[in-house]
N, C-alpha and C positions, 0 to 999 in steps of 0.2 A: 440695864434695868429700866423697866417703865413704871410708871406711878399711876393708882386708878386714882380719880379725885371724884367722891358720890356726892350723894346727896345737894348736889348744885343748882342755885338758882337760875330755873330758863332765862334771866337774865344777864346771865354772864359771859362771856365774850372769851376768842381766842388773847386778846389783846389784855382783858384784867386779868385772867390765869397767868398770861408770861410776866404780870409785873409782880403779881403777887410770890410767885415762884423766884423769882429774878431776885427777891428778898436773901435768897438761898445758893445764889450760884447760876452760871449761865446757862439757859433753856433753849436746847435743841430743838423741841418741837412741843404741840399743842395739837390734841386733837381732840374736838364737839362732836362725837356721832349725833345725827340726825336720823328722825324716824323717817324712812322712805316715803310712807305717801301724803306726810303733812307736812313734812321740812323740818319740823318743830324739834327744839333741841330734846337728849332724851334724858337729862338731869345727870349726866355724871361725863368725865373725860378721861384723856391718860395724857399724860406731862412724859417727856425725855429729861434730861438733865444729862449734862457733859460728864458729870464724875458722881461714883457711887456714894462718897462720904456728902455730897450737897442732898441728892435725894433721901438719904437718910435722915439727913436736918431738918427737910421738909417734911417728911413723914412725922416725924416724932412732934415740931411745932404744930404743924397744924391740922393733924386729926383730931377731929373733934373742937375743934378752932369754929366759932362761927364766924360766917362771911356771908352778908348778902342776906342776911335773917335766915341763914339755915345753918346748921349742924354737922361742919364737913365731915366726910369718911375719909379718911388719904392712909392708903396702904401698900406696898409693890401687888401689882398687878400678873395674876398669874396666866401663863403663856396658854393658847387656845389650844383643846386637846382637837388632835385630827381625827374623824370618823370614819368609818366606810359606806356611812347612809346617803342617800341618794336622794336629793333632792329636799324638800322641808326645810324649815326654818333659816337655815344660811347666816345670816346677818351676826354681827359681833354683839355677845350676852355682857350684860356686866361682870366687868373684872377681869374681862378676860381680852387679850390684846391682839 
């Protein structure tokens, strides 16, 4: 399972996500998309976690949990539907992994 993590401060780092998560169990992975033509973070990430019962503690602690002067969102992240459209938008939407 992966974990979306919203409404996040541009100032937050792969590195304070793993500790804040790490609160909960060991973390596989951390991932910042960035907007392609300005680098710039695009407020939201997805978190791994080794075992489904630690992501769930995450979830429930801190959705809605502020961090960083904002108002987390932290929910499982649901899987990218695949299309047959051709070409347009591309890039990963929120929420979706």
């Amino acid at each position: 399972m992966t974990i979306y993590v919203g409404n996040l401060s541009y100032r937050a780092t792969e590195e304070d996500l793993t500790a804040v998560f790490a609160e909960y169990g060991a973390v596989k992975r951390v991932v910042l998309p960035t907007d392609r033509e300005t680098g710039r973070m695009r407020g939201f990430a997805f978190v791994d976690m080794n075992e489904d019962a630690q992501e769930d503690a995450a979830i429930t602690e801190l959705d809605g949990a502020e961090w960083m002067g904002r108002q987390l969102r932290v929910n499982k992240a649901k899987p990218r539907e695949e299309t047959n459209r051709r070409g347009g938008g591309g890039g990963m939407r929120r929420n979706e992994y």
